[in-house]
Backbone atoms as SQL, in Angstrom:
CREATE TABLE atoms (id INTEGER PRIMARY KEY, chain TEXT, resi INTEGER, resn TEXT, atom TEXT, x REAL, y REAL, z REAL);
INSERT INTO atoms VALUES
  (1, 'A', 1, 'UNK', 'N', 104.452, 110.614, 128.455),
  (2, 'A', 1, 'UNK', 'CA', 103.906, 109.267, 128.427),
  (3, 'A', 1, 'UNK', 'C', 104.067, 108.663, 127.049),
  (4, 'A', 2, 'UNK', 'N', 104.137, 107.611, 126.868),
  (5, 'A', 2, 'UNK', 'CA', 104.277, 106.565, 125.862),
  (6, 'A', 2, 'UNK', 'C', 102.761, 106.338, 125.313),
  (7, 'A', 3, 'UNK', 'N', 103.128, 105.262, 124.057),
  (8, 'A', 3, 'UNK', 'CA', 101.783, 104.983, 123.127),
  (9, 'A', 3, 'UNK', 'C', 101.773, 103.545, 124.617),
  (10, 'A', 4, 'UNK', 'N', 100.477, 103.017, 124.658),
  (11, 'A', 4, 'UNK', 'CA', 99.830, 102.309, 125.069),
  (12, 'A', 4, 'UNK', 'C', 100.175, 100.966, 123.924),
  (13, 'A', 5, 'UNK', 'N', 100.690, 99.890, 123.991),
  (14, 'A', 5, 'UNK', 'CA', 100.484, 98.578, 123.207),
  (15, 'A', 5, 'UNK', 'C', 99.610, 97.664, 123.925),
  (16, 'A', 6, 'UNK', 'N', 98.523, 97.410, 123.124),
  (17, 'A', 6, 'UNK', 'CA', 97.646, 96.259, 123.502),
  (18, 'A', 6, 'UNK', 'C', 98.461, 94.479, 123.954),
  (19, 'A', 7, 'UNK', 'N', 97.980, 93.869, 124.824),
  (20, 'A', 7, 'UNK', 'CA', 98.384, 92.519, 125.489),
  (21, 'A', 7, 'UNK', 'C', 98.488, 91.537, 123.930),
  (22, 'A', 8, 'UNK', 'N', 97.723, 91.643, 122.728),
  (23, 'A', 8, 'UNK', 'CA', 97.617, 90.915, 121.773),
  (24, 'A', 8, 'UNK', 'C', 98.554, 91.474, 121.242),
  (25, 'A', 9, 'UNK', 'N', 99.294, 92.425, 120.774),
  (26, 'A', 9, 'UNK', 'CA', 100.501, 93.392, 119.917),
  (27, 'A', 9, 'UNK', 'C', 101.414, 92.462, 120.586),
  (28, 'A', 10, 'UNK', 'N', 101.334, 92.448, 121.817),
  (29, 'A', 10, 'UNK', 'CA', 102.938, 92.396, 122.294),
  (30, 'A', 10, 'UNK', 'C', 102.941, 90.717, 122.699),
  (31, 'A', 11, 'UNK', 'N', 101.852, 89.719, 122.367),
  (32, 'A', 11, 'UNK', 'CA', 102.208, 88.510, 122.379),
  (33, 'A', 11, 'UNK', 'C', 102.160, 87.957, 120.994),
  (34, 'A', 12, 'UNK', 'N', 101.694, 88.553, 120.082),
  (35, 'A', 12, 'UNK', 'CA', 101.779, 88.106, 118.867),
  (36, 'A', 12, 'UNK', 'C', 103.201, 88.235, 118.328),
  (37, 'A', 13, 'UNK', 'N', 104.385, 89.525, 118.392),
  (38, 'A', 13, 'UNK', 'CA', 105.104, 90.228, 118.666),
  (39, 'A', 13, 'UNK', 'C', 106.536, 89.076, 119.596),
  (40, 'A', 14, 'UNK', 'N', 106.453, 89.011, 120.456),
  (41, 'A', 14, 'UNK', 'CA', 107.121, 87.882, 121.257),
  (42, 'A', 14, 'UNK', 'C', 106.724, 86.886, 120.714),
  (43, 'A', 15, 'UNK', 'N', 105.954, 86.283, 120.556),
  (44, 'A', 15, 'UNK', 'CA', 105.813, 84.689, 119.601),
  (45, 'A', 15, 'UNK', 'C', 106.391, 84.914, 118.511),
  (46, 'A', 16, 'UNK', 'N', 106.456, 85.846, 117.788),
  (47, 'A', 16, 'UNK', 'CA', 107.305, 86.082, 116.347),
  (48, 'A', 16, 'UNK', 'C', 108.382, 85.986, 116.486),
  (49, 'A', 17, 'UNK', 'N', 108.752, 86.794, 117.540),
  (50, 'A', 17, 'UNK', 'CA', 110.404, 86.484, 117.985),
  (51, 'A', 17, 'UNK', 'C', 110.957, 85.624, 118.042),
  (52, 'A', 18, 'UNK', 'N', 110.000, 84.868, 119.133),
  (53, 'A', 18, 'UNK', 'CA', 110.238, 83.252, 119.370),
  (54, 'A', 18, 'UNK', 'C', 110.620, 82.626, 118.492),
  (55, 'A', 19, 'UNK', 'N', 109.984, 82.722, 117.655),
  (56, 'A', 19, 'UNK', 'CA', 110.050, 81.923, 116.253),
  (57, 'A', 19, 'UNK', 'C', 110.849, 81.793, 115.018),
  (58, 'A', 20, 'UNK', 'N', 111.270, 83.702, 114.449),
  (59, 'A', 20, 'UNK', 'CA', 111.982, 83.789, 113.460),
  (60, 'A', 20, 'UNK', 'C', 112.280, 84.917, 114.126),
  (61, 'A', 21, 'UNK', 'N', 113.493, 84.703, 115.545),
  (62, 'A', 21, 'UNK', 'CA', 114.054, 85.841, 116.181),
  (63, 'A', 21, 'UNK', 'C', 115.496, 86.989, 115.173),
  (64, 'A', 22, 'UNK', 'N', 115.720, 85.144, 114.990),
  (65, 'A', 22, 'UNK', 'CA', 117.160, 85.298, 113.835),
  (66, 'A', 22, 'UNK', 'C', 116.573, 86.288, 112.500),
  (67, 'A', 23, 'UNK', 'N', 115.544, 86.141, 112.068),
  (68, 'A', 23, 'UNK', 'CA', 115.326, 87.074, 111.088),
  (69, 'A', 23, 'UNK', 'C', 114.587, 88.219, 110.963),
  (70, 'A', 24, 'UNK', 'N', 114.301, 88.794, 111.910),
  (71, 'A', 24, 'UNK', 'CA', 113.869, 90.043, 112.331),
  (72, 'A', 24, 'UNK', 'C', 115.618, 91.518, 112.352),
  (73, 'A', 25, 'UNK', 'N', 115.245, 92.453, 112.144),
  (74, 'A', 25, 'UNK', 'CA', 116.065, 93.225, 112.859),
  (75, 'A', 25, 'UNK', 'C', 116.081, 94.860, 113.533),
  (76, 'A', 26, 'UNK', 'N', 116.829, 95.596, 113.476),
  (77, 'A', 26, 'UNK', 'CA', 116.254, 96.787, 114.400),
  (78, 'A', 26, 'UNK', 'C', 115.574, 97.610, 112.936),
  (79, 'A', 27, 'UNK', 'N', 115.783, 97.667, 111.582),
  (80, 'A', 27, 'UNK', 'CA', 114.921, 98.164, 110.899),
  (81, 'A', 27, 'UNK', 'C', 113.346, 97.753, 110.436),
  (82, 'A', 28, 'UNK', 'N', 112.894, 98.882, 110.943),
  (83, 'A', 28, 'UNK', 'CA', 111.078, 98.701, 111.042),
  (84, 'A', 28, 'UNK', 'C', 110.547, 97.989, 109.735),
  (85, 'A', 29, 'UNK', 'N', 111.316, 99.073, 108.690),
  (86, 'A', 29, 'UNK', 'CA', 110.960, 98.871, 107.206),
  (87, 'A', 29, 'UNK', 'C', 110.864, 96.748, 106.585),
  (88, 'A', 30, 'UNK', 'N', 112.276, 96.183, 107.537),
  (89, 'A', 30, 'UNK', 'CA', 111.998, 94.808, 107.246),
  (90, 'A', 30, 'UNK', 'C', 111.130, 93.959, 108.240),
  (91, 'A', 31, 'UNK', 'N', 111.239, 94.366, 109.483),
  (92, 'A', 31, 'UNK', 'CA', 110.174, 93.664, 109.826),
  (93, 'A', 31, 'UNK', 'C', 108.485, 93.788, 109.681),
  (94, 'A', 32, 'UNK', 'N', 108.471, 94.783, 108.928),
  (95, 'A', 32, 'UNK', 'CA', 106.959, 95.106, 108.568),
  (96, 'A', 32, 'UNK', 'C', 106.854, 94.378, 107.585),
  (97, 'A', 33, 'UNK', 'N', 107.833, 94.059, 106.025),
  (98, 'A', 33, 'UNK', 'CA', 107.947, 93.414, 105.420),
  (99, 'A', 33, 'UNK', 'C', 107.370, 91.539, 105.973),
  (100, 'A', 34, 'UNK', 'N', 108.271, 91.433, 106.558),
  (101, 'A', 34, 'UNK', 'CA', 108.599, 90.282, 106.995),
  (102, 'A', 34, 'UNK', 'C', 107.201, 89.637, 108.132),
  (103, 'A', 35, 'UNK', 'N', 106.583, 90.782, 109.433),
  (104, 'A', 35, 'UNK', 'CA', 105.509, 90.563, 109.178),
  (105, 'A', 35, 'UNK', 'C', 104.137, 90.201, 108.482),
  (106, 'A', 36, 'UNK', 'N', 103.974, 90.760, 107.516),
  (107, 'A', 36, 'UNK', 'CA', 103.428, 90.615, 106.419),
  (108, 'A', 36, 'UNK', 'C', 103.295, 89.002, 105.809),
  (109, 'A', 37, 'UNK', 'N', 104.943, 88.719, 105.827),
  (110, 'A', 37, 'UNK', 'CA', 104.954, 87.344, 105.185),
  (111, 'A', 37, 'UNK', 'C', 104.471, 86.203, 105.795),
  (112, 'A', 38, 'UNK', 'N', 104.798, 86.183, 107.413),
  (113, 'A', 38, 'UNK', 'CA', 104.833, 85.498, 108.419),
  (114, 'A', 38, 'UNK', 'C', 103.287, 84.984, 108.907),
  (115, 'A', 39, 'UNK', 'N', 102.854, 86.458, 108.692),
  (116, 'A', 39, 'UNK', 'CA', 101.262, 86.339, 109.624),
  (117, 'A', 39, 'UNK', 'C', 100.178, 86.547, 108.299),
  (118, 'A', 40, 'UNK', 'N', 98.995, 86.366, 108.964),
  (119, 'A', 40, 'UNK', 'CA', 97.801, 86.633, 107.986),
  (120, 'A', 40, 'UNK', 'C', 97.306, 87.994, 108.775),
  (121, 'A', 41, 'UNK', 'N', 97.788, 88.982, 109.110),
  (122, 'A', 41, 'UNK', 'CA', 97.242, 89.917, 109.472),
  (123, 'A', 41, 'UNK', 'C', 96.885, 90.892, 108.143),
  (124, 'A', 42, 'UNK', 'N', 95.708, 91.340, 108.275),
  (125, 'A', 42, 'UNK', 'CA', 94.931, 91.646, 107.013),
  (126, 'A', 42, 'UNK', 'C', 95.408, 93.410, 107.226),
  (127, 'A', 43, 'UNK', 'N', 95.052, 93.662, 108.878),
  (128, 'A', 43, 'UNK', 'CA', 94.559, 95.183, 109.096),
  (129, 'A', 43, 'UNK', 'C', 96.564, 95.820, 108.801),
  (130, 'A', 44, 'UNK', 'N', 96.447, 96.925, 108.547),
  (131, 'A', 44, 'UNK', 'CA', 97.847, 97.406, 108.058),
  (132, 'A', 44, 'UNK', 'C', 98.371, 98.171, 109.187),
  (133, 'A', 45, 'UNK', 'N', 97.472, 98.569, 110.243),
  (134, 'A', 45, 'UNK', 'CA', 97.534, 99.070, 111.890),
  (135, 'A', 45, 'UNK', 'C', 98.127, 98.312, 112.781),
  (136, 'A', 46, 'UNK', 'N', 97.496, 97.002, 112.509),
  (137, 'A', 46, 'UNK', 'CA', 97.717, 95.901, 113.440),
  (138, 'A', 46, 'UNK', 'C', 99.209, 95.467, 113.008),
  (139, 'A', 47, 'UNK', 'N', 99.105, 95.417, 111.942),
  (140, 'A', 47, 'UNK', 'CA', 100.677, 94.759, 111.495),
  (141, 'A', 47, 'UNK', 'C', 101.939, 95.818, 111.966),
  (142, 'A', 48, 'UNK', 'N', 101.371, 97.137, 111.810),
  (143, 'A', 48, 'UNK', 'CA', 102.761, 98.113, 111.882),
  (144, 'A', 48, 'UNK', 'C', 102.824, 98.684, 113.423),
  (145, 'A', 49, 'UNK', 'N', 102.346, 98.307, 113.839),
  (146, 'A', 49, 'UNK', 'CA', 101.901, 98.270, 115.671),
  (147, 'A', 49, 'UNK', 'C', 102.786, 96.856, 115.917),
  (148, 'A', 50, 'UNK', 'N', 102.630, 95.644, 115.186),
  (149, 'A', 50, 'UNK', 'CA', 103.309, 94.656, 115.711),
  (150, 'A', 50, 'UNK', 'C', 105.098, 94.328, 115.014),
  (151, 'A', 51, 'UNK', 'N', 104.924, 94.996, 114.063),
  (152, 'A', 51, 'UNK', 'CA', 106.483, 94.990, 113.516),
  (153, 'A', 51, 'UNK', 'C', 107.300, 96.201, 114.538),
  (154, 'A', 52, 'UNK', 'N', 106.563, 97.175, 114.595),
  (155, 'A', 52, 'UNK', 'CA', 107.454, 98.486, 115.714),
  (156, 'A', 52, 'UNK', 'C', 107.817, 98.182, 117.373),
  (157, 'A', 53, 'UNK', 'N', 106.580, 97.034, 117.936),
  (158, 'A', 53, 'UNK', 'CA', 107.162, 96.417, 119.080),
  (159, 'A', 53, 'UNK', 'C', 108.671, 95.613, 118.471),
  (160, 'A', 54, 'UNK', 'N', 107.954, 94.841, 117.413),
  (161, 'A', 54, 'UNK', 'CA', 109.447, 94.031, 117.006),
  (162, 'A', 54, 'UNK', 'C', 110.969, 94.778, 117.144),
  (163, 'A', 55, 'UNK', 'N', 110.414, 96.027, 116.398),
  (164, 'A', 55, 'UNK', 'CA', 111.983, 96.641, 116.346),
  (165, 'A', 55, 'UNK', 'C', 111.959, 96.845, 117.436),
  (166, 'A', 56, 'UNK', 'N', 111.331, 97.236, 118.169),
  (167, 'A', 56, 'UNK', 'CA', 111.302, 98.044, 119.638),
  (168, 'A', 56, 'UNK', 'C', 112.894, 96.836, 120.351),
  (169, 'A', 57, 'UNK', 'N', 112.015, 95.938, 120.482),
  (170, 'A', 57, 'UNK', 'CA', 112.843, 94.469, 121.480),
  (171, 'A', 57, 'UNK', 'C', 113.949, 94.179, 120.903),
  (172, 'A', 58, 'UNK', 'N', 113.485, 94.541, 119.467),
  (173, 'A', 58, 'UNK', 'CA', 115.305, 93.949, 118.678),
  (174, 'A', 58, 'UNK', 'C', 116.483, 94.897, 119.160),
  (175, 'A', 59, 'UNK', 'N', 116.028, 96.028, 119.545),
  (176, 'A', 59, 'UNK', 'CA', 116.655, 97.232, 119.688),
  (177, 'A', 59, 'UNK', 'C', 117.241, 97.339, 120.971),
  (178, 'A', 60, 'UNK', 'N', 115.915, 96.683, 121.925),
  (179, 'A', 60, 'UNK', 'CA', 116.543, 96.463, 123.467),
  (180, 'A', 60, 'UNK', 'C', 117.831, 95.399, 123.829),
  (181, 'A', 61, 'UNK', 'N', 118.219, 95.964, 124.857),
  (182, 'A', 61, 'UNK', 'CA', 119.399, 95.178, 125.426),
  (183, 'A', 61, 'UNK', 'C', 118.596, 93.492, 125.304),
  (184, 'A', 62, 'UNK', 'N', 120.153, 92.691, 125.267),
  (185, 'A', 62, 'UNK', 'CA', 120.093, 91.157, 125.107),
  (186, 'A', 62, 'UNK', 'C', 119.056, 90.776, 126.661),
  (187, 'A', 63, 'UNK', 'N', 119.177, 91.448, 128.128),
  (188, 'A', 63, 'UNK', 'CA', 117.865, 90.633, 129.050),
  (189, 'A', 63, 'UNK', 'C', 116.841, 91.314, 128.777),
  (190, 'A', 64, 'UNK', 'N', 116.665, 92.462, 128.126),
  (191, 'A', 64, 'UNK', 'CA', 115.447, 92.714, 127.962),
  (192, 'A', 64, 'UNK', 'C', 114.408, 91.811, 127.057),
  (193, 'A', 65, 'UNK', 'N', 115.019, 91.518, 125.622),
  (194, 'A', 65, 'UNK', 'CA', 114.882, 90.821, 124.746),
  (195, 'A', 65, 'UNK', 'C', 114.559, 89.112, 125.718),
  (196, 'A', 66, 'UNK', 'N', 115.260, 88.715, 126.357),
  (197, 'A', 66, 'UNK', 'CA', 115.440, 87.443, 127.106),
  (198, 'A', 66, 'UNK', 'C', 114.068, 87.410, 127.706),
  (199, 'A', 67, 'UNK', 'N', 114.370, 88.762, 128.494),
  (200, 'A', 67, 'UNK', 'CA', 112.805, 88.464, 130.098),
  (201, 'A', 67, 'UNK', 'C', 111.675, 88.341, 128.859),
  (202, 'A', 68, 'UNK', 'N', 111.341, 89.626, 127.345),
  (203, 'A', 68, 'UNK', 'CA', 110.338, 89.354, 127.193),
  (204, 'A', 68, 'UNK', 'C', 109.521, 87.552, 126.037),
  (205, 'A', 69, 'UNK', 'N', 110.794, 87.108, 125.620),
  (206, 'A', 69, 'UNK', 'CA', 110.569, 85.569, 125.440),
  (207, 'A', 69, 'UNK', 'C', 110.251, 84.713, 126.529),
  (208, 'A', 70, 'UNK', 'N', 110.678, 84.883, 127.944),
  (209, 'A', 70, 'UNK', 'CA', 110.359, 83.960, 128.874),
  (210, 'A', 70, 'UNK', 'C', 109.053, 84.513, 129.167),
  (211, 'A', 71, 'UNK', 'N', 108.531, 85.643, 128.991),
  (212, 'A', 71, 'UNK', 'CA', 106.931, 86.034, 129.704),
  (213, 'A', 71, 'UNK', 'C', 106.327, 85.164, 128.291),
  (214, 'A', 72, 'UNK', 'N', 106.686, 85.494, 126.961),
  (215, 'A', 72, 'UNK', 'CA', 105.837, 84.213, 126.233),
  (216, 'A', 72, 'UNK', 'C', 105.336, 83.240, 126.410),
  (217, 'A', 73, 'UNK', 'N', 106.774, 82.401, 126.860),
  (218, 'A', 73, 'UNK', 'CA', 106.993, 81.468, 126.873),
  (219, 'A', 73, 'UNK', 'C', 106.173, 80.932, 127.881),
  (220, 'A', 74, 'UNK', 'N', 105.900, 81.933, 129.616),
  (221, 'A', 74, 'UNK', 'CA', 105.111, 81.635, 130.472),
  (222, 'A', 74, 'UNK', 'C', 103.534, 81.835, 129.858),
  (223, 'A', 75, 'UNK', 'N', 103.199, 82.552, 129.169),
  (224, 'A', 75, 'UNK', 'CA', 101.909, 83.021, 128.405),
  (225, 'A', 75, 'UNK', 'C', 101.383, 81.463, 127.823),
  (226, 'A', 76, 'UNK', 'N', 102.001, 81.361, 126.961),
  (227, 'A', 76, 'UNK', 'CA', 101.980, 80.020, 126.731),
  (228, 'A', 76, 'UNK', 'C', 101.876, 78.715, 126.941),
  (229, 'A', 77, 'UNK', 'N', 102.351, 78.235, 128.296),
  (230, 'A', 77, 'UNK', 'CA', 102.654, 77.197, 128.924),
  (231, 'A', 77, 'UNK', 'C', 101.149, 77.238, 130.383),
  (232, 'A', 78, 'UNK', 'N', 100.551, 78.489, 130.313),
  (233, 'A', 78, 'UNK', 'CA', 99.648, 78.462, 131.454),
  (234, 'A', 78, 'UNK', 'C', 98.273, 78.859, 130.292),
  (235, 'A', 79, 'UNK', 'N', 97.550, 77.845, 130.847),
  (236, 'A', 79, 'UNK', 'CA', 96.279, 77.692, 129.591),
  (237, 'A', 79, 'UNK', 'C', 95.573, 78.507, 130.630),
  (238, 'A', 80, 'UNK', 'N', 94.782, 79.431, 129.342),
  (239, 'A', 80, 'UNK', 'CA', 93.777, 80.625, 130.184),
  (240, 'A', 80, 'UNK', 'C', 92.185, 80.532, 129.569),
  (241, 'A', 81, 'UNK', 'N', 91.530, 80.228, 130.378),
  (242, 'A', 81, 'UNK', 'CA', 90.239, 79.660, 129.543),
  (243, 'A', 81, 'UNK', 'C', 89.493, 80.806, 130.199);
């Protein structure tokens, strides 16, 4: 079995993508960096939990990467009160 990623990891994570997809890449070491710069995440768990999904997707095939921007993108577009 796999580590468990929380619903907040992996949309914070896809919105990053979304955003500065172009500057992310499959090494952890820069997107932890680059996390860092991007977000105000304080906790150093939270951040390296959300840079390792990053590499994770950068790493996956081009529809994998695709389907998980369009679940954002649906995340996004349907307001959840």
């Amino acid at each position: 079995m796999g580590k468990v990623r929380s619903i907040a990891v992996k949309s914070m994570a896809r919105r990053l993508v979304a955003q500065f997809g172009d500057r992310f890449t499959t090494d952890f070491e820069v997107n932890k960096r680059l996390v860092s710069e991007l977000t105000t995440i304080k906790a150093k768990h939270l951040r390296n939990r959300v840079a390792g999904y990053i590499t994770r997707l950068m790493k996956a095939s081009k529809p994998k990467l695709e389907e998980a921007l369009e679940e954002t993108e649906q995340e996004e577009a349907s307001p959840s009160s």
